[in-house]
N, C-alpha and C positions, 0 to 999 in steps of 0.2 A: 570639452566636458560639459555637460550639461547640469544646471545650476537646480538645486532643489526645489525651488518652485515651479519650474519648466518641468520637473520631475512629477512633483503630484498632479499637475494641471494634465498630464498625459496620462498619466495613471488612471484618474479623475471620470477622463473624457475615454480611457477605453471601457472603463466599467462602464459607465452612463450607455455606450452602444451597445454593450454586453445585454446588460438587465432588457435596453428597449424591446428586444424581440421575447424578451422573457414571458412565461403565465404569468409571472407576478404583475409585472408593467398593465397587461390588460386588466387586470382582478382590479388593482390600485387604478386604473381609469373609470372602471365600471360604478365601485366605491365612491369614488369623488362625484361623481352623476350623479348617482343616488341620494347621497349626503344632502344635495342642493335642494330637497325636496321637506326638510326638516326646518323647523321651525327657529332653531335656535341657529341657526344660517341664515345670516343679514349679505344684503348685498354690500353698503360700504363697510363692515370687513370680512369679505369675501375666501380670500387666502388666507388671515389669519383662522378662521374658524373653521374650512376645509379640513385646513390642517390639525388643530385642535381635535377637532372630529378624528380622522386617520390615529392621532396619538392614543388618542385614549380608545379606541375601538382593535389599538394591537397593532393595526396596520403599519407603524413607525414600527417598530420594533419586527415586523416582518422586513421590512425594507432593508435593514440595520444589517439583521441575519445574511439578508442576500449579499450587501455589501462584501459584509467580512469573508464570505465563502469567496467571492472574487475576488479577493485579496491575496488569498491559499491559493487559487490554483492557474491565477495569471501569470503572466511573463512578467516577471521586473523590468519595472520600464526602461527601455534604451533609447540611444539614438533613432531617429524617425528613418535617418537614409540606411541603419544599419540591413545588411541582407535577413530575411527570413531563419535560411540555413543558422548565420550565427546566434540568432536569439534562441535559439532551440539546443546550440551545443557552440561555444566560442571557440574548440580547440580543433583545429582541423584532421589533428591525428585520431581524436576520439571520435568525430562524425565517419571520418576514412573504416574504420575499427569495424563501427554500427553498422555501417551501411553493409560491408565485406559481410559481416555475421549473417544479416536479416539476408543477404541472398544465399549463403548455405543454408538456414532456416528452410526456406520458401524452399530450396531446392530439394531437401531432405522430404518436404513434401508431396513438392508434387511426383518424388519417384516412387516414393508409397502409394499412390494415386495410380501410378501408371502399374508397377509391380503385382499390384491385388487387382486391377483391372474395377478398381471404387473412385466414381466421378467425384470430383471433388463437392461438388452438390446436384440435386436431382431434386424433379416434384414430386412429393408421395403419392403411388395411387390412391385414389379414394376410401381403399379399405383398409389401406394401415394409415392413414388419417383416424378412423374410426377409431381404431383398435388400438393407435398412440392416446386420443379424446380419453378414452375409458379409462387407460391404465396410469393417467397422469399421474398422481396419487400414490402409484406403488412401481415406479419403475425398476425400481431395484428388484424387482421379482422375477423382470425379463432379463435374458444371459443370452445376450448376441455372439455369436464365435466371438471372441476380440484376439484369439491367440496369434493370429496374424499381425495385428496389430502393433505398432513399439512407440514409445514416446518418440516425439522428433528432437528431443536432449533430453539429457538430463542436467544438474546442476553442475556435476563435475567439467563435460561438454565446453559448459561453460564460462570455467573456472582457467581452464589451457588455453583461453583467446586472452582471459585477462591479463593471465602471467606472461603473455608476448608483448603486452602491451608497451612501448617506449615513444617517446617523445623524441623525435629527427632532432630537434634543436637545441637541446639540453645535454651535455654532458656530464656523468653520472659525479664526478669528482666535484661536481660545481655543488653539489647536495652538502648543506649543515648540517643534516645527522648523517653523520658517521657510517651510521648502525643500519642505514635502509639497506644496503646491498644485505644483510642477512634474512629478508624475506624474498617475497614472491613478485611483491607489486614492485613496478620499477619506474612510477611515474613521479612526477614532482607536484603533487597535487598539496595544499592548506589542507594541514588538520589542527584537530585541537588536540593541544597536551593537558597533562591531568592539573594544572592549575587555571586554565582555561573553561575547563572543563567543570571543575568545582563553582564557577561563578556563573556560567552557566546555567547549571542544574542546581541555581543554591537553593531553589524549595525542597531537595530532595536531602538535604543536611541530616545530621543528627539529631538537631535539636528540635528539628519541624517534626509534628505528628504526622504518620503517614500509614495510607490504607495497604496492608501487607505487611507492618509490622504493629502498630498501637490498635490495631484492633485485635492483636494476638497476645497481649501483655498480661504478664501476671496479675500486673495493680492496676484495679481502676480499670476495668477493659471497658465499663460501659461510659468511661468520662468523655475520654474524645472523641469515641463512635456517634456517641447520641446526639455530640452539640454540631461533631461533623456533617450527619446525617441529616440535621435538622438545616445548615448550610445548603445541602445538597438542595435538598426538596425545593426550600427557597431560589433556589438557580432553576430548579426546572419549571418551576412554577412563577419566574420573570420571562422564562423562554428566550434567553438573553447567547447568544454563540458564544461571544465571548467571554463571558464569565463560565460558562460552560465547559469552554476549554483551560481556562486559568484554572478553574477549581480541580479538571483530571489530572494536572500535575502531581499532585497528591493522590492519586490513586480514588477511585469510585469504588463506595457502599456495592453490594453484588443486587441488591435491590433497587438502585438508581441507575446502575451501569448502562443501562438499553437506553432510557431517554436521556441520560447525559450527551452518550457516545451521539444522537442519530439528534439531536439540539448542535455538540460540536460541527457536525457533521450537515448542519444546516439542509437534513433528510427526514426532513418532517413529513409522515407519510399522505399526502391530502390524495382528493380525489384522480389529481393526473396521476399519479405515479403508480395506481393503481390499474387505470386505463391502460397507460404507458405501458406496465409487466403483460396485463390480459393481451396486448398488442403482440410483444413480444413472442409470448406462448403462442399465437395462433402462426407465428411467424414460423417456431419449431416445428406444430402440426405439420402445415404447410412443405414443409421443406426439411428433407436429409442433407446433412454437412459432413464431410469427409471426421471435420474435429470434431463431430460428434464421438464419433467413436473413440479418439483419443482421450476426451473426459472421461467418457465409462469407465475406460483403461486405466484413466488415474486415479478415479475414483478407487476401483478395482484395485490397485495395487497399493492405496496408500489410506485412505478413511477409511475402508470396507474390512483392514487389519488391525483396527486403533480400537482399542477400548472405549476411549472417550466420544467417538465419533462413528462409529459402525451405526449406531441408530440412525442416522443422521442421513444415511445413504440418497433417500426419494429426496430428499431436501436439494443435496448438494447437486444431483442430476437437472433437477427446476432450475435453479440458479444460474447453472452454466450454461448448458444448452439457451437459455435466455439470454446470456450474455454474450454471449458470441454471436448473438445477431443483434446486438444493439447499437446503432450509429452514431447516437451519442457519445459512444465512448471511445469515439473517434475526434473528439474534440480536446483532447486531451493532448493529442499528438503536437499540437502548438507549442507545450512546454515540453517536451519530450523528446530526447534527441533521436529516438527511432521513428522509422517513418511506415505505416503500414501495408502490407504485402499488397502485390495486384496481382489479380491473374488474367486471363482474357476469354471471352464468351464463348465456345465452342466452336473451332474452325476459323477463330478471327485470331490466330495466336500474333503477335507483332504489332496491331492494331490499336494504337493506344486508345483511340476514340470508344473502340468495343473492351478496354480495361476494366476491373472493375476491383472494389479492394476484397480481399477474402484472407478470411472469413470476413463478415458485414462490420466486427467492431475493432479490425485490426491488429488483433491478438491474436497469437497461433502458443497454446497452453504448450508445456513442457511437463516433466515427470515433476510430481510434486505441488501443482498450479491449483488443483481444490482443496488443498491446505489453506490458502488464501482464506477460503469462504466456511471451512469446517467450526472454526471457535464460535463464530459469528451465529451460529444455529443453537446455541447455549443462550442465545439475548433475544432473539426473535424466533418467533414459530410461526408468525404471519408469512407466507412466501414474498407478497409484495417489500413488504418493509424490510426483510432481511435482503431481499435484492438490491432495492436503494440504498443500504446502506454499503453495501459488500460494492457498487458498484463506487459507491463515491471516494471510500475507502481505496479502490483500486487505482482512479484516476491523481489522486493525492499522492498515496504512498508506495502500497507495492509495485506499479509499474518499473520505478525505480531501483525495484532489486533483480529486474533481468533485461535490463540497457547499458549501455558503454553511454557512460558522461562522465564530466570532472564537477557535476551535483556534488555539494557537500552532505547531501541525505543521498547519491546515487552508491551503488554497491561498489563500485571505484573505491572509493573515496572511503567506504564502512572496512572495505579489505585492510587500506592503510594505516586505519585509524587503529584497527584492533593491532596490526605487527608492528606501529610505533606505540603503543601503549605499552604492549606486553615484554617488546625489545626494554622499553627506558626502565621499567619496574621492576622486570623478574629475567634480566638479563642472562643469569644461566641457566634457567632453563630454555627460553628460548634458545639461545645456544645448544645446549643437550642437545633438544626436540630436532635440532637442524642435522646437527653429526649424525642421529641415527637416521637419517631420511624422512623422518615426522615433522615437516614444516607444521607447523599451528594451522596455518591458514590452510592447510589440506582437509584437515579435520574442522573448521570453524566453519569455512566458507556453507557446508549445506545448511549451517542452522540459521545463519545471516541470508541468505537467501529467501528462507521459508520468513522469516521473520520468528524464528524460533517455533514454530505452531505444527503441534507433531513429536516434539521434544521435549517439551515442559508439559506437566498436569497442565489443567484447562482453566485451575484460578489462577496459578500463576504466569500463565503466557498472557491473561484479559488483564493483572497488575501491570506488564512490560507495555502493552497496547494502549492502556492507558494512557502513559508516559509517553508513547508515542505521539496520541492524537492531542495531551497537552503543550508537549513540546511543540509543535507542529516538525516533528523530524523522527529518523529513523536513526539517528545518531546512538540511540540510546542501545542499540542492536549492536555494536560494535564494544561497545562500553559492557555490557553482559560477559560479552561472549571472552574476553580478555579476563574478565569476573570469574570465569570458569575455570579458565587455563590457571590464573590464582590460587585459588580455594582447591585445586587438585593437585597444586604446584608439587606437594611431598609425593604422591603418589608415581606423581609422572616425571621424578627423577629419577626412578627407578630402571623403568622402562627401555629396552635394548632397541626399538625395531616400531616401524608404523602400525603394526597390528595391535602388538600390544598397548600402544598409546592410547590407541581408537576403544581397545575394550577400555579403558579407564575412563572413558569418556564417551561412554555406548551410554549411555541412562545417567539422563537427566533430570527425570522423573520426581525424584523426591527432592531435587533444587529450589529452594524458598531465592527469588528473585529478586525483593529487595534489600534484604540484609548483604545478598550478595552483592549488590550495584553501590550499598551507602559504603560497603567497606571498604572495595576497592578506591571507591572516590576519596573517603575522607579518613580512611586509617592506614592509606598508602604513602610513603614516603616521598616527600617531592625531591 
């Protein structure tokens, strides 16, 4: 076992290699050069006053930020001899699971590929180069046939590899609750129970102000708004991550929400990330992608019918089409128990040397996959900025909601978490819900996937998000969605039959999300 000093000294020394090749590293050498050239830089104290310099010129607190983001999206340090494979997934039946899925994925593929006789990617000629150039701006005006087209899954797809999911070494009688054989998930995975759970989330208490309910109060609505607000400001304006992320725990002002969120999110937009996108875009010029077409599709089928989000259309088309050739976000895959698709160069099929991964950033979208990036266009209108964030966003969290891990934020673990909540609490109706053939998790599982976005109004999915990027988890998604089955519990006793459960739970729409998360937490019966 490895002793907790041996612990952070590894931790320590993988950020320190991380940051070196970083912009930051060279910006902060260029800075230190410069500095030398100032007067109040003595040679014998040389390193005190560099530094001194760096502190009060921001640069410490740029450094800090980068820190804590490598903090969120590293590996937990392990053993140095452990394998690769198990830092990314320690359970061998869940990596067996991923890996199985990711090649029906890829295969679903490439026979749409072969099917419609559309290469999986091609050079564009020259004049639809042109002609993509112009219409950047208003893609949604162009309507390419897409009716051939079909997502390569959907969520349900999905949802039938997890319910197969079992553990070879475990047998089920060996389980403490009781009660798991009455859902779907059937693995032995830690979750938290609701006393767990309240200690936890204890900013989210009764007795704490919070944005989504004290700024909606009869009395006094301007008391904790204003002093809140004035907190806010102060945090964006130390530019500090983590007080940034401490303070979203409580929910972000709608007017601080963008630079909170993209401060947590240590996606502060400087001039690379703008190069970085423009890079991107010339890359989509350049280059037709089979999953282009698929985002149109989802586009098409899912923001392009939403109220909230139909304007949004040209936004959501930039974003993806850019994201799917970015290779950075294929760095992700180190914590990540999925491993990104390959395919092979035209007539080299076998060849691994002529491999290549595809799409460029390792993601092959599903039905539903521009829900991810649709809220996010309510906080940013800049395209670069809404990309970095949506991207960082993705590498963090939602990745997570469509891979097989035993993550305690992976959608694994969110399945379990909502059918032993809502088994220990509201016992008969889950019962009910199972007799008539309405598993909960049948109907829960599409909104815990989306991350609820799609489902709820557009303030109250950015209140649940919040909570998200404060907590740093997606735990809270689970904890909702048990929230719901709740708060509908009299209606959906009624209920004979799966259809009718589902209308009861067709619109979500007028759901206020945190009265409904404090209630279940702390007016629930342990």
């Amino acid at each position: 076992m490895m002793e907790d000093g041996d612990q952070l000294s590894l931790t320590i020394a993988q950020i320190v290699q991380r940051l070196k090749g970083s912009h930051l590293h060279s910006q902060l050498e260029r800075q230190a050069k410069e500095c030398l050239h100032l007067p109040e830089i003595k040679l014998q104290s040389l390193k005190e006053d560099v530094r001194s310099f760096l502190k009060t010129s921001g640069w410490e607190r740029k450094l800090q930020n980068a820190v804590y983001r490598e903090l969120h999206v590293q590996l937990p340090p392990s053993l140095p001899q452990a394998p690769p494979e198990h830092l990314k997934e320690p359970l061998a039946y869940m990596r067996k699971a991923q890996s199985s899925w990711e090649k029906r994925v890829f295969k679903s593929l490439n026979s749409m590929s072969t099917e419609l006789e559309v290469p999986l990617a091609r050079m564009r000629p020259e004049e639809e180069q042109k002609e993509l150039t112009n219409k950047w701006n208003e893609m949604g005006t162009d309507e390419p046939d897409l009716s051939l087209f079909r997502p390569v899954y959907a969520p349900k797809d999905f949802l039938e590899v997890l319910v197969t999911l079992r553990n070879p070494n475990h047998e089920s009688n060996e389980d403490v609750n009781a009660r798991s054989h009455w859902g779907l998930i059937q693995v032995p995975l830690s979750v938290r129970d609701l006393p767990l759970l309240r200690a936890a989330y204890s900013e989210l208490s009764l007795t704490i102000g919070q944005v989504g309910i004290d700024d909606n109060a009869q009395i006094h609505p301007d008391l904790f708004e204003s002093e809140f607000v004035q907190l806010g400001k102060k945090v964006v304006m130390e530019q500090d991550s983590a007080a940034a992320q401490q303070y979203s725990r409580r929910g972000c002002p709608t007017g601080l929400r963008a630079d909170l969120w993209a401060l947590t999110l240590n996606s502060i937009n400087q001039s690379q990330d703008l190069m970085h996108y423009e890079q991107l875009k010339a890359g989509v010029i350049q280059h037709s992608l089979l999953v282009d077409n698929l985002f149109y599709k989802d586009v098409k089928l899912t923001a392009s019918n939403d109220d909230y989000y139909f304007v949004f259309e040209d936004f959501l088309y930039q974003v993806l089409l850019c994201f799917s050739r970015d290779t950075a976000v294929l760095e992700h895959f180190k914590n990540n128990s999925a491993t990104p698709p390959r395919s092979y160069i035209q007539g080299k099929a076998g060849d691994e040397e002529c491999a290549v991964v595809y799409p460029p950033n390792g993601v092959i979208p599903f039905h539903g996959f521009s829900m991810y990036v649709a809220p996010l266009c309510f906080l940013y209108n800049e395209p670069s900025k809404l990309y970095s964030v949506f991207r960082e966003m993705y590498i963090r969290y939602f990745f997570r909601l469509h891979s097989i891990s035993s993550s305690s934020s992976g959608i694994v673990s969110l399945c379990l978490q909502f059918e032993r909540l809502l088994q220990a609490h509201m016992p008969q109706l889950f019962y009910h819900l199972r007799q008539i053939g309405a598993q909960p998790l049948r109907i829960a599982f599409k909104w815990m996937v989306r991350a609820f976005s799609g489902y709820l109004s557009t303030d109250q999915l950015l209140l649940l998000w919040d909570r998200i990027l404060g907590y740093d988890s997606l735990e809270i998604v689970a904890v909702l969605a048990a929230a719901v089955f709740a708060f509908r519990a009299e209606n959906l006793m009624e209920v004979t039959s799966l259809p009718s459960a589902e209308a009861v739970l067709a619109d979500l729409s007028t759901l206020k999300v945190m009265p409904l998360i404090q209630i279940f937490l702390y007016a629930t019966s342990v």
